[in-house]
C-alpha positions as CSV (number, residue, x, y, z in Angstrom):
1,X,-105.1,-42.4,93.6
2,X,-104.0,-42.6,90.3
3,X,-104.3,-45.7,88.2
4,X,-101.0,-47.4,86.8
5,X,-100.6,-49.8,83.8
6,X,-98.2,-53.0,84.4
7,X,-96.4,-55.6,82.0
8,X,-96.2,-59.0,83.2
9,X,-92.9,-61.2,81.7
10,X,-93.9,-64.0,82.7
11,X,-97.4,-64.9,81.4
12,X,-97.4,-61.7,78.5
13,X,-100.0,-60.0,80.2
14,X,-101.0,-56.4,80.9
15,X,-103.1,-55.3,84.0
16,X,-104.0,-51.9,86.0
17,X,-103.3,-51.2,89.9
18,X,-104.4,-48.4,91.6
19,X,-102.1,-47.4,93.8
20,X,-100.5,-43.8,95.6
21,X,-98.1,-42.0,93.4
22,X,-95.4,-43.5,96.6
23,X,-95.5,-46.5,95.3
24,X,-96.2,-45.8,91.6
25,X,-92.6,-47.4,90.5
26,X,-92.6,-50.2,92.9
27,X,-93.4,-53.3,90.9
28,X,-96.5,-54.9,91.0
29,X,-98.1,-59.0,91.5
30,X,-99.4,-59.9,88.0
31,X,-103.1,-61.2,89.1
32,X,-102.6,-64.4,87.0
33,X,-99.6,-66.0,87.9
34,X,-98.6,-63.5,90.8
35,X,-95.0,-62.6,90.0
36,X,-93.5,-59.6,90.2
37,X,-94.0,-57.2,86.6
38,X,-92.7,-53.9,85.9
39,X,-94.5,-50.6,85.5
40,X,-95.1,-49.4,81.9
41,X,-96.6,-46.2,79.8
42,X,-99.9,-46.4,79.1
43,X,-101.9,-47.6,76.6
44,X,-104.4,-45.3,76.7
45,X,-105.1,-41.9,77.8
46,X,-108.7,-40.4,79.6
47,X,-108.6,-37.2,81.0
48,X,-111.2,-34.7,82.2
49,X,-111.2,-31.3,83.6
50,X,-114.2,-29.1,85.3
51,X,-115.9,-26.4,83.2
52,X,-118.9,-25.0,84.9
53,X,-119.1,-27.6,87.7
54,X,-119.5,-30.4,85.6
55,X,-116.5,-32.9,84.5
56,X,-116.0,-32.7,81.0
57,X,-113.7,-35.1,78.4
58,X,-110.6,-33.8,77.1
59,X,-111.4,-32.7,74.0
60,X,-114.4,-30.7,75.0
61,X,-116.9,-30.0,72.1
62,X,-118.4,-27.8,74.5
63,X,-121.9,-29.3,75.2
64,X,-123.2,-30.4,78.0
65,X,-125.3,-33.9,78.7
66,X,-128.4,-34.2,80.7
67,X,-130.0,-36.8,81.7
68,X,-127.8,-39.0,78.8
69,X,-129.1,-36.7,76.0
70,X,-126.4,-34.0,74.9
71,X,-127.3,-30.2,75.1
72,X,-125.7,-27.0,73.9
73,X,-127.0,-24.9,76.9
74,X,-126.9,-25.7,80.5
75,X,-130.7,-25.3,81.8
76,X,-131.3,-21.8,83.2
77,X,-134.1,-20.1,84.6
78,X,-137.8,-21.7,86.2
79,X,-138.3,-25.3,84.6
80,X,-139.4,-28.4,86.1
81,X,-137.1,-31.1,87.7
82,X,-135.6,-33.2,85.2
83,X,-136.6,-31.0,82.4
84,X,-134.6,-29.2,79.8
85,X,-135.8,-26.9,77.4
86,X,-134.0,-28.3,74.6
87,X,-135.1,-31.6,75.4
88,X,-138.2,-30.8,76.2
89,X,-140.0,-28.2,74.2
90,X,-143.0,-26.6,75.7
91,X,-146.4,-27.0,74.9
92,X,-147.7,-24.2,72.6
93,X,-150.6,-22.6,73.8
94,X,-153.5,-24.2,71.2
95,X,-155.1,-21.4,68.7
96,X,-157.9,-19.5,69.1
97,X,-161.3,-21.3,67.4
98,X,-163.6,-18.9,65.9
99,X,-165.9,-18.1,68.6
100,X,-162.9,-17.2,70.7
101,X,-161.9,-14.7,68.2
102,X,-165.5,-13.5,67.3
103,X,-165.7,-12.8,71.1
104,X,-162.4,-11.6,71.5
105,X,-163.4,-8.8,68.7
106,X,-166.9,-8.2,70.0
107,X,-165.4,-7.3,73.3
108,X,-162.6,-5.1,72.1
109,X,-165.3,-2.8,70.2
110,X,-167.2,-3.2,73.0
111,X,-164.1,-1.6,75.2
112,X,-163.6,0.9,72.2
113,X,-167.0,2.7,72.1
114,X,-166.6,2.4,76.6
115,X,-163.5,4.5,76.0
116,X,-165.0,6.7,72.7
117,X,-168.4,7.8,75.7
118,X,-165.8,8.8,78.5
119,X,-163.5,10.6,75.9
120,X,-166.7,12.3,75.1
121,X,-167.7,12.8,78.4
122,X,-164.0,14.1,79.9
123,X,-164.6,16.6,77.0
124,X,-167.7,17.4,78.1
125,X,-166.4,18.0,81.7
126,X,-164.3,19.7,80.7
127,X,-165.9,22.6,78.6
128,X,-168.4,22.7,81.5
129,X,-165.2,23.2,83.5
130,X,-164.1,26.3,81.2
131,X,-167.9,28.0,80.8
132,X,-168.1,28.4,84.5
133,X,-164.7,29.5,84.9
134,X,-165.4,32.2,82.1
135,X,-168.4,32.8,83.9
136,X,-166.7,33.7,87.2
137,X,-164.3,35.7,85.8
138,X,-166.9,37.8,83.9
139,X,-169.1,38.2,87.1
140,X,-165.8,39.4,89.0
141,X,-165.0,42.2,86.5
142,X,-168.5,44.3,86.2
């Protein structure tokens, strides 16, 4: 039910009814001295409309408010409850100390000589591979 502004004669005095539109230009009891006052425009004007779900104030600077902190984006994707990501900012991971990295180095020239012994290997296999296949065919032909 809409909310309606009325002016009171009487004792000077503005007050707000909510009441059905029906009975929007009826005229109202003033609370204080309880005669009868007449409707009148308003003094003031609050409108909202939806966008995205949520009620928004006419104007709309287009952000959005969560939990009473103002945001540009509505939250999106796998967060916590009660959590935004522009309110709050993950964690970074912490950096590497120096043994981590000496480690990390040690065991990717560790993986790179692995791979460098079955490269040479597969090679190996495979020029076996050939010589007996050249063999073969040689033994077929005399």
């Amino acid at each position: 039910m809409p909310l309606y502004e009325f002016y009171c004669e009487a004792c000077d005095g503005v007050f707000e009814v909510l009441r059905s539109m029906r009975e929007a230009s009826d005229p109202a009891p003033c609370p204080v001295c309880n005669r009868d006052a007449r409707r009148m425009m308003p003094t003031s004007f609050a409108a909202f409309t939806f966008r995205d779900g949520y009620p928004r104030r006419i104007p709309d600077k287009g952000t959005y408010w969560h939990l009473e902190k103002e945001v540009k984006h509505l939250v999106t994707g796998p967060v916590h409850p009660n959590e935004h990501p522009e309110i709050n900012k993950p964690v970074p991971p912490p950096a590497p100390t120096k043994g981590e990295l000496a480690d990390r180095a040690e065991m990717e020239r560790q993986q790179a000589e692995i791979k460098a012994i079955e490269e040479k290997e597969r090679q190996a296999a495979i020029a076996a591979y050939e010589k007996e296949q050249q063999r073969k065919a040689s033994t077929k032909i005399i």
